[in-house]
C-alpha positions in Angstrom: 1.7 40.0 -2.1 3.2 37.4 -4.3 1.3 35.7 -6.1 1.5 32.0 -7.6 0.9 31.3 -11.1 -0.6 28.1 -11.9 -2.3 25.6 -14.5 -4.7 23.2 -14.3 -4.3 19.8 -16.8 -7.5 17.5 -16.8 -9.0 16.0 -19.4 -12.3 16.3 -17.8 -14.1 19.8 -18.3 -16.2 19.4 -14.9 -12.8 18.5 -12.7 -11.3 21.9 -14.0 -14.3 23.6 -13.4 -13.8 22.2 -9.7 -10.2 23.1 -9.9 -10.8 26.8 -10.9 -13.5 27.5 -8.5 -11.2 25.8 -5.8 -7.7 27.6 -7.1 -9.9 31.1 -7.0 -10.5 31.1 -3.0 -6.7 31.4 -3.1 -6.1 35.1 -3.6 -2.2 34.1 -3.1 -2.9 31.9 -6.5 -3.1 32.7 -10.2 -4.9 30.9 -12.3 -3.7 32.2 -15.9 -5.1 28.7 -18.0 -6.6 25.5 -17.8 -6.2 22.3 -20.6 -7.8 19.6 -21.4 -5.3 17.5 -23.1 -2.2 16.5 -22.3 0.2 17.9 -25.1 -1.2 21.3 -25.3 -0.6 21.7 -21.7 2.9 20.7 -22.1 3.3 23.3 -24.9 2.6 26.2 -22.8 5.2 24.4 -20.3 7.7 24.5 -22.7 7.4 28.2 -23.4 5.8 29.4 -20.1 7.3 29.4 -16.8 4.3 28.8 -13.7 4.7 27.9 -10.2 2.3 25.5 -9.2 0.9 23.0 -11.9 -2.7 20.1 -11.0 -2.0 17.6 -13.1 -4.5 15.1 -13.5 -2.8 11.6 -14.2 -4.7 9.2 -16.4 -5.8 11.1 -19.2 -5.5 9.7 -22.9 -2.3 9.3 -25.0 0.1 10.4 -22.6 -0.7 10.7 -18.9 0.2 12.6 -16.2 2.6 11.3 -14.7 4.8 10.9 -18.6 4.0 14.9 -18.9 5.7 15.7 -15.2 8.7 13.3 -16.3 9.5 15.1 -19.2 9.5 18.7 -17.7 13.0 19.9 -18.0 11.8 23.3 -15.5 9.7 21.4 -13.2 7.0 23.8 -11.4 5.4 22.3 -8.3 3.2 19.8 -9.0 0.1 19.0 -7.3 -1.1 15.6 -8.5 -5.3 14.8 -9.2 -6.2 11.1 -9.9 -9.0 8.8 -9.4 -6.7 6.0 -9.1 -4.6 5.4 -5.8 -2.3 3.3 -8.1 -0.4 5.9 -9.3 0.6 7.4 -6.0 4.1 5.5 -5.5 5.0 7.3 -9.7 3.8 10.6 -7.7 6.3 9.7 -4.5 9.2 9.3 -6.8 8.3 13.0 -9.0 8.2 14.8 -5.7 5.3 15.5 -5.8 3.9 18.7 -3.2 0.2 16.8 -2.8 -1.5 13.7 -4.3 -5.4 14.3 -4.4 -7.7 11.7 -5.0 -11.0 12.4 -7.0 -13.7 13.7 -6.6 -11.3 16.3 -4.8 -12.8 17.8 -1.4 -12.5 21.3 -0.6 -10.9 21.3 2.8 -8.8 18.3 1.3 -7.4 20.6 -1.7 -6.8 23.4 0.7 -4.3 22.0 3.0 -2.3 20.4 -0.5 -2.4 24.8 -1.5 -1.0 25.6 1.9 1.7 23.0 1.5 3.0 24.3 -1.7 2.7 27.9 -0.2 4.5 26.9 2.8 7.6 25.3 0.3 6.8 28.2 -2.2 8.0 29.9 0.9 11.1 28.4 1.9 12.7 28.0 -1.1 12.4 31.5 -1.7 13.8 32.7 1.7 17.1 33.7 2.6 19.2 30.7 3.5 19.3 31.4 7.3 15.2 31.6 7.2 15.0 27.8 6.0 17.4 26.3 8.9 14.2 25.9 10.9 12.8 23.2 8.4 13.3 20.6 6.4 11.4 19.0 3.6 10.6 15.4 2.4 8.7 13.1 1.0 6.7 10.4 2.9 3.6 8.8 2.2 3.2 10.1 -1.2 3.1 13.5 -0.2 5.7 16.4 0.7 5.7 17.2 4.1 7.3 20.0 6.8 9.6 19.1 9.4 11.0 20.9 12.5 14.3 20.6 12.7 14.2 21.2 16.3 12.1 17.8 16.1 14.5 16.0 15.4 16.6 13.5 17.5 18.1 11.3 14.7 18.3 10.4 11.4 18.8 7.0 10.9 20.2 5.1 7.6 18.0 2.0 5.7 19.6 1.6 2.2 18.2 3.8 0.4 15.7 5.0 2.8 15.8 7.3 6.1 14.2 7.6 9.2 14.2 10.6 10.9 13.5 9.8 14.3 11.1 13.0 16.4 11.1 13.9 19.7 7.1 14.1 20.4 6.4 13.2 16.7 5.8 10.1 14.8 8.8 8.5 12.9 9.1 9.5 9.1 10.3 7.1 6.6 11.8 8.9 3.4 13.3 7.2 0.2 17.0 9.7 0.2 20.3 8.9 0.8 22.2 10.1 4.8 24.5 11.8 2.7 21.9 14.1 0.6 19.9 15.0 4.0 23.5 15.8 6.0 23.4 18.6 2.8 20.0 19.8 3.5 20.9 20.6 7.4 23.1 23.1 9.6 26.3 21.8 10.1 26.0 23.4 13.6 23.5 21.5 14.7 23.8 18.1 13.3 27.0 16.1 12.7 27.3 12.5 11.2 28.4 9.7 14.0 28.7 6.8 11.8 27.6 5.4 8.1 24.2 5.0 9.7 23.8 7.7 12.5 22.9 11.5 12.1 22.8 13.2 15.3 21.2 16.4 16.7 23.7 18.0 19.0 21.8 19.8 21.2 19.6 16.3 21.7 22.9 14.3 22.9 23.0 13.3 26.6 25.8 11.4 27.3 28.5 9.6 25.8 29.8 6.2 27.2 32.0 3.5 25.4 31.7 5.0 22.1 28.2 4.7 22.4 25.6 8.3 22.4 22.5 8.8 23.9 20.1 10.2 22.5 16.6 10.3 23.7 15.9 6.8 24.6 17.8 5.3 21.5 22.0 4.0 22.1 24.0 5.1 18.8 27.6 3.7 17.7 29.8 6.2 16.8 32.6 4.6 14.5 36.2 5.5 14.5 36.0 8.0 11.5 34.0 10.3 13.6 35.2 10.0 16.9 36.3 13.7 16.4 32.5 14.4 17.5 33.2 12.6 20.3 36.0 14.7 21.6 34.6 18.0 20.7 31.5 17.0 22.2 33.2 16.3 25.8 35.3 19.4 25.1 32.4 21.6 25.7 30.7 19.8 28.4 
């Protein structure tokens, strides 16, 4: 069994004491040291590699949330905070888990499984991860099924990625970098606004898809969708 090495940053003794006696009902976790300051936790960064790192953010000097910026190798990072302030900085460090003190058991356990669930895909062969997709929303990583998923829907510099059976999910990412993250089999772009997935289109009429309940536009550039689409049907 693989196991996950990790560190624990916290300038308060008792909150790593917490941590450690948390991180060892893990077996799939490792953890090889704890810190209580900022920059000697950063030092062993610099020279040793870890998977999984708690990172407290308001500690003195230099916080939490300065140390994760400045990791060139960053290791996933589960953040631990008193403050809900600091969740939007956690959001934009993609973070795997944002836990607010004191830190409940059953709460800390499903941010582990998280980063064991992406520890997971990352390391699988590429054909294993076209059944999921990862992003950010609400301050936290979370697991899609890209079976899920009807649409993906362009707002600036946000997405929603609209769920058959499922609640909406607002991320802040670009269409073009989430047309990268999935099979080119099973989605294809319709217009600057509209991913589709195939298998989830019913009908096309007037240059307009159905999917689910929603009406798409699909724009001249990709009308080539259009006519392989009817091609097969």
């Amino acid at each position: 069994m693989t196991r996950l090495k990790c560190i624990a940053i916290d300038d308060e003794p008792l909150a790593l004491k917490l941590i450690a006696r948390y991180v060892h009902q893990f077996p799939e976790l490792q953890l090889v040291q704890t810190f209580e300051d900022v920059i000697s936790g950063g030092e062993y960064l610099k020279h040793s590699a870890v998977d999984l790192l708690f990172l407290d953010i308001n500690m003195p000097d230099i916080s939490g949330i300065q140390l994760a910026r400045s990791l060139e190798q960053k290791p996933m990072i589960i953040f631990t905070t008193a403050y809900k302030k600091f969740a939007f900085e956690g959001f934009e460090l993609e973070a795997i888990d944002y836990l607010l003190k004191p830190i409940d058991a059953k709460r800390f356990a499903r941010a582990v499984e998280k980063a064991l669930e992406y520890y997971k895909y990352k390391n699988a062969l590429p054909e294993k991860r076209d059944t999921s997709l990862y992003v950010y929303s609400e301050y936290r990583m979370i697991r899609i099924n890209l079976d899920d998923i009807e649409y993906i829907e362009s707002m600036e510099d946000y997405i929603k990625i609209h769920q058959k059976n499922a609640k909406t999910v607002l991320t802040l990412m670009p269409l073009k970098k989430v047309l990268e993250k999935l099979p080119a089999d099973k989605f294809q772009r319709i217009h600057r606004s509209f991913i589709v997935a195939v298998d989830k289109v019913r009908s096309i009429h007037n240059r307009k898809l159905h999917v689910g309940d929603a009406e798409l536009p699909v724009s001249e550039t990709y009308m080539d969708f259009v006519r392989k689409w009817m091609k097969f049907k």
